[in-house]
C-alpha positions in Angstrom: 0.0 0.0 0.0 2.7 2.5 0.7 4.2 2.1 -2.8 1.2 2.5 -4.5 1.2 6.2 -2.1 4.2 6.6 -3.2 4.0 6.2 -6.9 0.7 8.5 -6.6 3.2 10.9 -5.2 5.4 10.4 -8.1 3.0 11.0 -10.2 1.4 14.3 -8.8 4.7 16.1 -8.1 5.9 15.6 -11.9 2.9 16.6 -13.0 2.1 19.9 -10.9 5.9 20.8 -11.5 5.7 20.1 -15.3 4.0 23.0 -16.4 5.9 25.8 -17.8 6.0 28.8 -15.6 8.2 31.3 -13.7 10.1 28.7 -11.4 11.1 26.7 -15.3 11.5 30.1 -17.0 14.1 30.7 -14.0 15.9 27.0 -14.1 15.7 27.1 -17.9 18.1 30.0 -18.1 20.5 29.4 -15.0 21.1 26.4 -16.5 22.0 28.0 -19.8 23.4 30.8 -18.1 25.5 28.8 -15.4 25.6 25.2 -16.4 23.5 22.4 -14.8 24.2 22.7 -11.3 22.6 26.0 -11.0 19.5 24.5 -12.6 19.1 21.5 -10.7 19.7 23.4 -7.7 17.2 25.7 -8.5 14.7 23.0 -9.2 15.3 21.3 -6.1 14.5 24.5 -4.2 11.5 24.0 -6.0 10.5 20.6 -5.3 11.2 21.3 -1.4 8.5 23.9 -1.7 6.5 21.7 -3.5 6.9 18.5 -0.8 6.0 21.1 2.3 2.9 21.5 0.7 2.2 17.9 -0.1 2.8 17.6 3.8 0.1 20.1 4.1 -2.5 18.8 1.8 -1.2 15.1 2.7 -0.9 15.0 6.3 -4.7 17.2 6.4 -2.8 20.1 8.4 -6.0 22.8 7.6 -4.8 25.2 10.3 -1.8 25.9 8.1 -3.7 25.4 4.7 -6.2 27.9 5.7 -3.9 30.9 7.2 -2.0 30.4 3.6 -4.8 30.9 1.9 -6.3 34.0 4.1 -3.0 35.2 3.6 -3.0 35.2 -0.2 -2.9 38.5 -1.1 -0.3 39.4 1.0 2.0 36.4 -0.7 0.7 37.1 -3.9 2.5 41.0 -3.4 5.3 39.2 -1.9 6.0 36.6 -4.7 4.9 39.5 -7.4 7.3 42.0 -6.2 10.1 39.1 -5.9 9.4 38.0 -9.5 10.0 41.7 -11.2 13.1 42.1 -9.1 14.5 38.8 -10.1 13.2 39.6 -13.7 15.3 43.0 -13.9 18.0 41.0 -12.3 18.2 38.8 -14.8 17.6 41.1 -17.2 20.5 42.9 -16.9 22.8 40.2 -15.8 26.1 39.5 -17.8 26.3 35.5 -19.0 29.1 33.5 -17.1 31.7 32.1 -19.5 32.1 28.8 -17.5 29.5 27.2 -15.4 29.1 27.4 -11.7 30.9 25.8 -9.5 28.6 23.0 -7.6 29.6 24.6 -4.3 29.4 28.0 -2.7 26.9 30.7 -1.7 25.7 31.1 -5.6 23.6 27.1 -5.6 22.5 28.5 -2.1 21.0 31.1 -3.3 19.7 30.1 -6.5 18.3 26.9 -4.2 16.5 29.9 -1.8 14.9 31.6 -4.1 13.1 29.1 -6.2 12.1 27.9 -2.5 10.6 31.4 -1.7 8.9 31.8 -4.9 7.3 28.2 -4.9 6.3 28.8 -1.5 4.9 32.5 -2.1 2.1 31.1 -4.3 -0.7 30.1 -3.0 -2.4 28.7 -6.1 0.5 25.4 -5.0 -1.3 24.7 -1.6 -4.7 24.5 -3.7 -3.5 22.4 -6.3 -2.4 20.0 -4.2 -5.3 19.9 -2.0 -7.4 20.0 -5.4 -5.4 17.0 -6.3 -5.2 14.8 -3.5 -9.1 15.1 -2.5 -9.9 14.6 -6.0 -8.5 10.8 -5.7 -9.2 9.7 -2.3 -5.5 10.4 -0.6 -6.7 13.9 1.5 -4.6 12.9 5.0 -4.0 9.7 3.4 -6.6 8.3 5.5 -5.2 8.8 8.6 -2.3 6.9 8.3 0.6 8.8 8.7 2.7 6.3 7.3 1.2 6.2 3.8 1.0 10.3 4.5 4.6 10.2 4.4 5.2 8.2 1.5 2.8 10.3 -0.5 4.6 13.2 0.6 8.3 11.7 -0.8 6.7 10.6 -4.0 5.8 14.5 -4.4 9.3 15.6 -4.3 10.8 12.5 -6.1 8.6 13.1 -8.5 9.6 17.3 -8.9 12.8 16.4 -8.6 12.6 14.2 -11.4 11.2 16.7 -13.5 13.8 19.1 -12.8 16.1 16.1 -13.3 15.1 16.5 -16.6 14.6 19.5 -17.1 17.9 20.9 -16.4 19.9 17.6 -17.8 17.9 18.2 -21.3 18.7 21.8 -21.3 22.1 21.6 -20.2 23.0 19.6 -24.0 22.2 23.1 -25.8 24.7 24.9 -23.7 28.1 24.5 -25.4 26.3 25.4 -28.8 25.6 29.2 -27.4 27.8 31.6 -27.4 28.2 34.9 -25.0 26.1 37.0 -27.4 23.1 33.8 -27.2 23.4 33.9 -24.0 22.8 37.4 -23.3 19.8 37.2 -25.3 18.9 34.4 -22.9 19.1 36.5 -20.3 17.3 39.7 -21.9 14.2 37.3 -23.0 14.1 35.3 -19.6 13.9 38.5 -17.4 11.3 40.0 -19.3 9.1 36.8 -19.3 10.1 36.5 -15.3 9.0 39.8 -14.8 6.0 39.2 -16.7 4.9 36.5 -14.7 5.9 39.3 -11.4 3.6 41.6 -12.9 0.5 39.5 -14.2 1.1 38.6 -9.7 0.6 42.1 -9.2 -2.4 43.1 -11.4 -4.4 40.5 -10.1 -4.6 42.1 -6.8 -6.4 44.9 -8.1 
């Protein structure tokens, strides 16, 4: 029985971290921009977020799930205003000419903020909620076992994503030169920043 929570967990963390949007704009480019590492780190931050709220929606914590979502406007400014900043950021920042090192305060920080930003959108919380009451595993019936295994097929299963993700993108890397690359970073901060201020309008 806990396999088959796990591989449920497998399943729903690939496929809520699949979609395109400003946490794979972000790993697409530091991985161009930085070399793998960066990317995977950054996905990882990611998939951390993405397992505390599995806990959340898994484990049936609806004190926590609730004050999120009370609190969504609030987070919503937070994660909006952190988006455009990260957006002009990148925007303006020069390519590296050799990839990061896998060590050091830069995969720290590029492992924070994905972390931050998955965890500043509250539309996460509700997906997973969404998901897991939708087939049957809300608090995994009680058992805190199989809650637990659902939970660590959620972040196997964004890791594995950004696994992929960052692995597939990597190949493309050695064909771009500094110019590319500085395009890469023009076109991601823009669409980063879009995502920041799509955030923002919506609270009004």
């Amino acid at each position: 029985m806990s396999i088959a929570f796990f591989l449920r967990g497998l399943l729903i963390g690939f496929s809520i971290a699949a979609p395109v949007g400003p946490i794979g704009v972000l790993c697409i480019r530091r991985t161009l921009a930085e070399g793998r590492a960066a990317g995977l780190i950054s996905g990882l931050g990611a998939a951390t977020a993405d397992a505390l709220y599995g806990c959340v929606a898994g484990f049936g914590l609806t004190f926590i799930s609730g004050i999120l979502i009370q609190q969504q406007t609030a987070l919503r400014l937070v994660g909006g205003a952190f988006l455009v900043y990260l957006g002009i950021r990148t925007f303006l920042a020069r390519p590296a000419e050799q990839p990061a090192s896998a060590r050091g305060s830069g995969l720290l920080s590029a492992y924070a903020s994905t972390f931050l930003l998955t965890l500043t959108n509250p539309l996460t919380i509700l997906s997973f909620a969404a998901v897991f009451a939708g087939l049957g595993l809300a608090s995994a019936g009680g058992n805190y076992g199989s809650a637990a295994m659902l939970v660590l097929g959620v972040f196997c299963g964004s890791a594995l994503w950004w696994c992929l993700l960052s692995g597939g993108v990597s190949l493309f890397r050695a064909r771009l030169n500094l110019r590319a690359l500085r395009w890469v970073n023009r076109l991601s901060g823009v669409v980063i920043a879009g995502f920041g201020i799509a955030a923002l309008l919506s609270l009004a």
